[in-house]
C-alpha positions in Angstrom: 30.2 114.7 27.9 27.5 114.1 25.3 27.5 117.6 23.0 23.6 117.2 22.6 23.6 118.2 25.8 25.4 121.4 26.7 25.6 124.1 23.8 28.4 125.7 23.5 27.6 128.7 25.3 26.1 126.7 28.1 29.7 125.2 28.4 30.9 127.9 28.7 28.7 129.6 31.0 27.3 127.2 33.6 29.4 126.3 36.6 29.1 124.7 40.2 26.0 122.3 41.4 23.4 124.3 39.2 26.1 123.0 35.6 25.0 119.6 37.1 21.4 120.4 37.8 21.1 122.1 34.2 22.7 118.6 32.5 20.8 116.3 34.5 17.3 118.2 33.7 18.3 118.0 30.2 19.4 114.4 30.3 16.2 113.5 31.7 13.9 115.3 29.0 15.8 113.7 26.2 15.4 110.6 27.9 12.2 110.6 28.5 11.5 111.6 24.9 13.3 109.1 23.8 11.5 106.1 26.1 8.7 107.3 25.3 7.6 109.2 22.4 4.2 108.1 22.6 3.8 110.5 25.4 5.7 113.4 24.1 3.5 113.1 20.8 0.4 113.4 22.8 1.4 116.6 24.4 2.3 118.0 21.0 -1.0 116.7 19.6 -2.7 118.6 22.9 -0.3 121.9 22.0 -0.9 121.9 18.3 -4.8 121.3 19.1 -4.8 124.3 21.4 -2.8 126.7 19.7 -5.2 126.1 16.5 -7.7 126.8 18.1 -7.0 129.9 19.9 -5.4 131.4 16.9 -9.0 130.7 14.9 -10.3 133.2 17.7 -7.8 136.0 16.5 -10.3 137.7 14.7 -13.9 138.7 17.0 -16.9 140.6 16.8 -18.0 140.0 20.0 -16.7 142.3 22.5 -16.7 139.8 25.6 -14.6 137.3 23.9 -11.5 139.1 23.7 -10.5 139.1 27.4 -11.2 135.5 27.5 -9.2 134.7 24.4 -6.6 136.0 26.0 -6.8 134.3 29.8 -6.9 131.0 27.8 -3.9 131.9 26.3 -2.0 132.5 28.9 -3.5 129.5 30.5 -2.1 127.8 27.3 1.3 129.5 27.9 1.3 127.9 31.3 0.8 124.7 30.1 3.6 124.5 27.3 6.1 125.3 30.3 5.0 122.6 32.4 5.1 119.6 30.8 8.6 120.9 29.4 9.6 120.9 32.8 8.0 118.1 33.3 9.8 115.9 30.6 12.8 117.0 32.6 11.3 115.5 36.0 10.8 118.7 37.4 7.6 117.2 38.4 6.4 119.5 41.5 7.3 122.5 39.2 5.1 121.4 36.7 2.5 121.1 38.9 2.3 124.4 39.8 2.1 125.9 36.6 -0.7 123.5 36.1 -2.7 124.6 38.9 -1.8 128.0 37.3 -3.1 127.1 33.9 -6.5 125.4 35.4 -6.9 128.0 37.5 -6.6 130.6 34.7 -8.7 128.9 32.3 -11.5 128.1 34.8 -11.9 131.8 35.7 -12.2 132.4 32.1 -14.7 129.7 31.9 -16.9 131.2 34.3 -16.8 134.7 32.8 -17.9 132.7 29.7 -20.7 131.4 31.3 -21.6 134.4 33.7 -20.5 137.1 31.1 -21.7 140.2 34.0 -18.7 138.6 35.9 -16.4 140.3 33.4 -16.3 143.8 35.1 -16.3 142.6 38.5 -13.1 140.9 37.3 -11.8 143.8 35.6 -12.0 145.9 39.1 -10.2 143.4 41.4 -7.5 145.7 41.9 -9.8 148.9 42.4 -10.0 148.4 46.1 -11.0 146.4 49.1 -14.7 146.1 48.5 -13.7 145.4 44.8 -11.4 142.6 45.6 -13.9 140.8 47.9 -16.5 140.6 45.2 -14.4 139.0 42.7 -13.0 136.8 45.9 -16.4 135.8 46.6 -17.7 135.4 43.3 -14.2 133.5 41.6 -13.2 131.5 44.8 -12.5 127.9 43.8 -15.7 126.0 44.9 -17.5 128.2 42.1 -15.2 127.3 39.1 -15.8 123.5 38.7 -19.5 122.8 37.9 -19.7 119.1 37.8 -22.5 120.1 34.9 -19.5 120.9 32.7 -17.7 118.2 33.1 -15.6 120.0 35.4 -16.0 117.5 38.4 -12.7 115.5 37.8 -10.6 119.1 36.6 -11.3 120.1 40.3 -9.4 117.3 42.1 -6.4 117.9 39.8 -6.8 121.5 40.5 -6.7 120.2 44.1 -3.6 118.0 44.3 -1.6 120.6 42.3 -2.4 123.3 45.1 -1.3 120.4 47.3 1.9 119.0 45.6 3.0 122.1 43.7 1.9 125.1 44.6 1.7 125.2 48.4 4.6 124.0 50.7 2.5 120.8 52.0 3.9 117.7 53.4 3.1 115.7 50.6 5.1 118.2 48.4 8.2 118.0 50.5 8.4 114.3 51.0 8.2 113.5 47.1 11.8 115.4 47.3 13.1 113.9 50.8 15.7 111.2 50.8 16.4 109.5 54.4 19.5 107.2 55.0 20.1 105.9 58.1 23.7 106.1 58.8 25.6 105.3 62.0 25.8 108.8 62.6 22.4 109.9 62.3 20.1 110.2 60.0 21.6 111.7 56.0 18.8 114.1 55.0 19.1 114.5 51.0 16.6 116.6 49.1 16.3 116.0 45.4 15.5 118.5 42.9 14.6 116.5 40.1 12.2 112.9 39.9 14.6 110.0 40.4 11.5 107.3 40.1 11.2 106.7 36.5 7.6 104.8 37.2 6.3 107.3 38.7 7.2 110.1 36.5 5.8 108.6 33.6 2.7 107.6 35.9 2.9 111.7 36.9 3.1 112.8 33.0 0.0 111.0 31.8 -2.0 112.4 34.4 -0.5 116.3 33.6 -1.6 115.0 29.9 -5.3 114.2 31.2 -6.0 117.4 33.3 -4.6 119.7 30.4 -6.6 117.9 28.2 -9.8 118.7 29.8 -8.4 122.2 30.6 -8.4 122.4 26.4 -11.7 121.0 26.3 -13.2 123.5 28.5 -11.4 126.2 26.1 -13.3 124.3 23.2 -16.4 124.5 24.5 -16.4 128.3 24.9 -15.6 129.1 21.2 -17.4 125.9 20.2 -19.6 127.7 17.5 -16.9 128.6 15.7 -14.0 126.0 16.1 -16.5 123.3 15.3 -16.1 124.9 11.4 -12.5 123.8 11.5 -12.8 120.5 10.6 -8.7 119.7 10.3 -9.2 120.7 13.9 -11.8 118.3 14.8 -9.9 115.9 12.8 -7.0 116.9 15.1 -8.9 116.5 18.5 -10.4 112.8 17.2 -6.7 111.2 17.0 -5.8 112.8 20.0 -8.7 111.2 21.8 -7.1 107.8 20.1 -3.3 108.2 20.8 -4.1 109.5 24.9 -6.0 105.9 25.1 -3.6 104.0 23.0 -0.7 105.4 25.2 -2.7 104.8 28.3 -2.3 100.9 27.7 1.2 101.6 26.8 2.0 102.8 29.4 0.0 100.5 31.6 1.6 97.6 30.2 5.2 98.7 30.7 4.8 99.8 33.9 2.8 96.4 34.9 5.7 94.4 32.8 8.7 96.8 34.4 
């Protein structure tokens, strides 16, 4: 067994089918890693990019802001667990927390442009009539103004609801293995991504929709995070590696 893989407390500790779940997730996110490190540097570009700029929000005046500082935090925190999961192939799982992340930071996003919508989101929980405002006003055909660029953020918001969130078809057969046998028909069900291509293919396109849920966290503290200029520094080679590792990726996958 390769040591980098199992600590000594994990050996000690994990047993059964889930010992050889836990090593082959963890095989597969140093693998990954290791193929391709343009990727992984990406997302840590994204991370360190976000978590700059939220902790340049630390200190307000304004009184609004610090309910949405916080909601894109934890859409933040969302997003730093799924693309670790989804280095280790656990690609549906990923894609729920990013539907949880978008749909975090989007409701933020709206507060920040409909700041009244702040107490009606405080009350959700004060009753019936309370809970079908903020239905009303927060369902999901309201949180993706195309005018904010938010068009594109929508139809990942979409296929994540689709693929990760909800028990759909299309979620179930990404996991479904059929063998015809002379027996009948082997059923397998596999917990992790075994299609290398489409992993990768899956990873870049977590990278894009966390990217734009990062921009729309930008643009609501724009006036100040524009003063960082390390940070804008930061966001203009990010812009450079995501394309740079687009055509990498393009090209190994058209070449594979």
């Amino acid at each position: 067994m390769d040591p980098q893989i199992l600590l000594p407390a994990d050996d000690k500790n994990l047993r059964g089918p889930y010992r050889e779940y836990f090593i082959t997730k963890r095989t597969n996110y140093l693998n990954v890693i290791r193929d391709l490190p343009e990727l992984w540097d990406c997302f840590l570009r994204l991370d360190e990019i976000w978590a700059r700029g939220l902790d340049n929000m630390r200190v307000v005046t304004e009184k609004e802001r610090p309910p949405l500082i916080a909601m894109f935090r934890h859409s933040h925190q969302q997003f730093r667990i799924a693309f670790e999961l989804g280095f280790s192939t656990a690609i549906t799982e990923a894609w729920s927390l990013m539907r949880g992340s978008i749909d975090t930071a989007m409701v933020a996003h709206k507060m920040f442009r409909e700041p009244n919508l702040l107490a009606v989101w405080l009350r959700k929980n004060d009753g019936k009539a309370e809970r079908k405002v903020y239905n009303d006003a927060f369902k999901s055909a309201n949180l993706f103004p195309a005018q904010y660029g938010l068009a594109k953020l929508q139809s990942f918001y979409r296929e994540y609801s689709e693929m990760g969130t909800h028990p759909g078809y299309g979620a179930i057969a990404l996991h479904t293995r059929i063998e015809a046998r002379t027996t009948g028909q082997d059923w397998n069900h596999t917990y992790l991504e075994t299609d290398g291509k489409r992993a990768v293919a899956f990873l870049f396109q977590m990278l894009e929709a966390a990217t734009l849920v990062e921009g729309a966290c930008f643009k609501c503290f724009e006036d100040r995070l524009k003063l960082d200029s390390d940070l804008m520094n930061l966001r203009m080679k990010l812009e450079k590696c995501t394309k740079d590792t687009a055509r990498l990726i393009s090209t190994q996958i058209l070449t594979a």
